[in-house]
C-alpha positions as CSV (number, residue, x, y, z in Angstrom):
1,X,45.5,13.0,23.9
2,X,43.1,12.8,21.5
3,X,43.0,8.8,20.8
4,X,41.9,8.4,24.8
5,X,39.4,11.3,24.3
6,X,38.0,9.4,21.0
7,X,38.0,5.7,22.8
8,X,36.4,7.2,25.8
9,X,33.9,9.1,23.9
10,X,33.0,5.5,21.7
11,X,32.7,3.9,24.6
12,X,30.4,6.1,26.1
13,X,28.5,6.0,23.2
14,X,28.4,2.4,23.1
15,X,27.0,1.9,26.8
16,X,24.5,4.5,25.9
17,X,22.9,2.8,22.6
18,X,23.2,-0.3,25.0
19,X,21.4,0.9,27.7
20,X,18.4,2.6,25.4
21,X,18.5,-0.1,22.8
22,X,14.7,-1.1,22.6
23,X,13.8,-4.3,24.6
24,X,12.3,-7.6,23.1
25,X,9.1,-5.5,23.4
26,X,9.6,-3.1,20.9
27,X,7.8,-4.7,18.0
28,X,5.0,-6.4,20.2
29,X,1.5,-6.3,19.4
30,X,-1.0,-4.3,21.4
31,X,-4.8,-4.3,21.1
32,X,-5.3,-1.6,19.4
33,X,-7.6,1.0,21.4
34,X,-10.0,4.3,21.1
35,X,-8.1,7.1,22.1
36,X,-10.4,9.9,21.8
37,X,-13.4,10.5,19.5
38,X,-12.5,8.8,16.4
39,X,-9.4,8.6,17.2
40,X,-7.8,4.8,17.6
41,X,-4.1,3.5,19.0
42,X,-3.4,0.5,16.1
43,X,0.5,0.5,16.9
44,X,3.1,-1.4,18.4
45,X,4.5,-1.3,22.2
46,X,6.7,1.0,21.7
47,X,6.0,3.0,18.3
48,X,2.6,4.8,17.8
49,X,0.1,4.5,14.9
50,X,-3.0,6.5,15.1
51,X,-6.4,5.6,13.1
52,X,-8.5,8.5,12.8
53,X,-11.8,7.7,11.1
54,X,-14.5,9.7,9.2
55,X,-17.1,9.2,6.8
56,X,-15.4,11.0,4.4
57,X,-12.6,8.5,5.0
58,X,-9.4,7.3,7.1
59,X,-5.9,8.5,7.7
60,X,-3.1,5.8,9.1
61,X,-1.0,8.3,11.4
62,X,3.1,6.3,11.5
63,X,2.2,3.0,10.2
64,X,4.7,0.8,12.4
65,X,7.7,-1.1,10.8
66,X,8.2,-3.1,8.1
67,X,8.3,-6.1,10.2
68,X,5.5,-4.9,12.6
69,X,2.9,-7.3,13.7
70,X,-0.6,-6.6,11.5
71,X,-2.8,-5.4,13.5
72,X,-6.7,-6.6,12.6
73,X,-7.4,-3.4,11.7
74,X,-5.1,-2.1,9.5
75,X,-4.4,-2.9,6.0
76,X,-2.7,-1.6,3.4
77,X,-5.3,0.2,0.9
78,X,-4.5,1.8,-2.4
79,X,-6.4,3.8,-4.9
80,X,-5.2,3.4,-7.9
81,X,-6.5,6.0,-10.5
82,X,-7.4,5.1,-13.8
83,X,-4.9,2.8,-15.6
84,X,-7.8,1.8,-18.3
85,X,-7.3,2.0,-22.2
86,X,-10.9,3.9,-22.4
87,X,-11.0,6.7,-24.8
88,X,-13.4,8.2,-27.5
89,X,-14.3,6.1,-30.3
90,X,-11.8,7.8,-32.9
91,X,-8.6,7.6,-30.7
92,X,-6.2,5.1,-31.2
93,X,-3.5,3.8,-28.7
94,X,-1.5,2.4,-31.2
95,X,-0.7,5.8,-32.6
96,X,0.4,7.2,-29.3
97,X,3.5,5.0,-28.6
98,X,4.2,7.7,-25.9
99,X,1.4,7.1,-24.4
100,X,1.8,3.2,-24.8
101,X,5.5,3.8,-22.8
102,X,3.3,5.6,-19.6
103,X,1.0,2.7,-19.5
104,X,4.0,0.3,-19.6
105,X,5.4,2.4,-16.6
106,X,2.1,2.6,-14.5
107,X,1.6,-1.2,-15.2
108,X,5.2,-1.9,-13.7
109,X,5.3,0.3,-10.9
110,X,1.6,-0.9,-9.8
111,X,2.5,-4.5,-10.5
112,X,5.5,-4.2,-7.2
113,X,3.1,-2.3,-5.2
114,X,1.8,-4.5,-2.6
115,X,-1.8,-3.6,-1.5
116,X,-4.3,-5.7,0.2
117,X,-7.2,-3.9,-0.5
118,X,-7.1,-1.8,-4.2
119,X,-10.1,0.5,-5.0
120,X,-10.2,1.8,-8.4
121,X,-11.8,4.9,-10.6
122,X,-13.7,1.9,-12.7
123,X,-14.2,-0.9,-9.5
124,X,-15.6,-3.4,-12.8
125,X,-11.7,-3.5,-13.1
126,X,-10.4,-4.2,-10.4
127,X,-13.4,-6.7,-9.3
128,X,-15.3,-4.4,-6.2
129,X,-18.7,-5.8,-7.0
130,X,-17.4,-9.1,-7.4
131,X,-15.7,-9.4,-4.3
132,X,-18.3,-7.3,-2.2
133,X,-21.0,-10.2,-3.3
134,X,-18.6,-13.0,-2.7
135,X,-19.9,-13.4,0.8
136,X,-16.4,-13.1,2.8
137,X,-16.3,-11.0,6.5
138,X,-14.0,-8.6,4.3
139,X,-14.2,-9.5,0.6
140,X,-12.3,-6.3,0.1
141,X,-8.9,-7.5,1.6
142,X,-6.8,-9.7,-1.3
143,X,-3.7,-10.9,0.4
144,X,-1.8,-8.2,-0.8
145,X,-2.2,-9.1,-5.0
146,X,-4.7,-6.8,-5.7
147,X,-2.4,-4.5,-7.5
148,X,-0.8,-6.9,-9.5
149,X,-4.3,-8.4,-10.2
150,X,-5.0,-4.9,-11.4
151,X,-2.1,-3.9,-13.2
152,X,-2.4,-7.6,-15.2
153,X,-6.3,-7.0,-15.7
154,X,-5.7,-3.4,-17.3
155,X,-2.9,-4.7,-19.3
156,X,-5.2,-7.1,-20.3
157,X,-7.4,-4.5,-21.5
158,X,-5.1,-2.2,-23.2
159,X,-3.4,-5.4,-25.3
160,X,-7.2,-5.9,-26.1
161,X,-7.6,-2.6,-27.7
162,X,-4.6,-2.6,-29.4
163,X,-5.4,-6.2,-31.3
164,X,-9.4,-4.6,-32.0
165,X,-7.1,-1.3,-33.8
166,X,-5.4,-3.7,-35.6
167,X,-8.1,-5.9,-36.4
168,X,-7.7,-9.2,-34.8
């Protein structure tokens, strides 16, 4: 009794994913749109993403799937705080190997991160100005290596420091 009960119960479940299985629309673009205010649609066909804009800054409401279309307008940004070897003249790094081991970490977790636009506490670091005079319609945008161009800059900088304590 229960083996028919099971089969008939798969089955219905079966024809039910089939029947509300997402069509070959599901991932398509759509031009993204104003909504309301500044309020903007930058999803798929059939999964929301809402852009709402200030000038204190934006919030990416659901940003699609992992192998969503990009939309123009949308880009993955990351602030990355400070990952710098800056410190008061009398502290030295190399005497802090804890502190060496967190900058190891933040360099490797920063170095996977995939970002195409990176804005950092210091922007000399991570190249703002340079980019912003470069002349591009969005210098900001770096094809997604800004973070690792980051993370290898400010390890850069902190190997730097460490050969000036031990004076090379």
């Amino acid at each position: 009794m229960i083996r028919p009960l099971l089969a008939a119960v798969l089955c219905g479940l079966a024809a039910f994913a089939s029947a509300n299985a997402p069509d070959d629309n599901w991932n398509r673009p759509v031009e993204p749109f104003q909504i309301y205010g500044n309020s903007y649609y930058v999803g798929v066909g059939s999964l929301s993403s809402v852009l709402v804009t200030s000038p204190q800054g934006h919030i990416l409401l659901d940003g699609g799937y992992p192998d969503s279309p990009e939309q123009e307008r949308c880009a993955s940004i990351v602030f990355a705080d400070s990952i710098n070897p800056i410190s008061s003249d009398g502290y030295k790094f190399s005497r802090h190997p804890e502190v060496l081991k967190q900058y190891e970490q933040s360099f490797a977790a920063l170095g996977q991160a995939s970002c195409d636009i990176i804005i950092a506490v210091h922007p000399d670091n991570s190249g703002t100005w340079d980019k912003l005079k470069s002349g591009k319609p969005h210098p900001l945008l770096d094809g997604g290596d800004g973070c690792k161009a980051y993370a290898r800059q400010s390890r850069n900088n902190l190997n730097l420091r460490l050969a000036k304590e031990a004076g090379k």
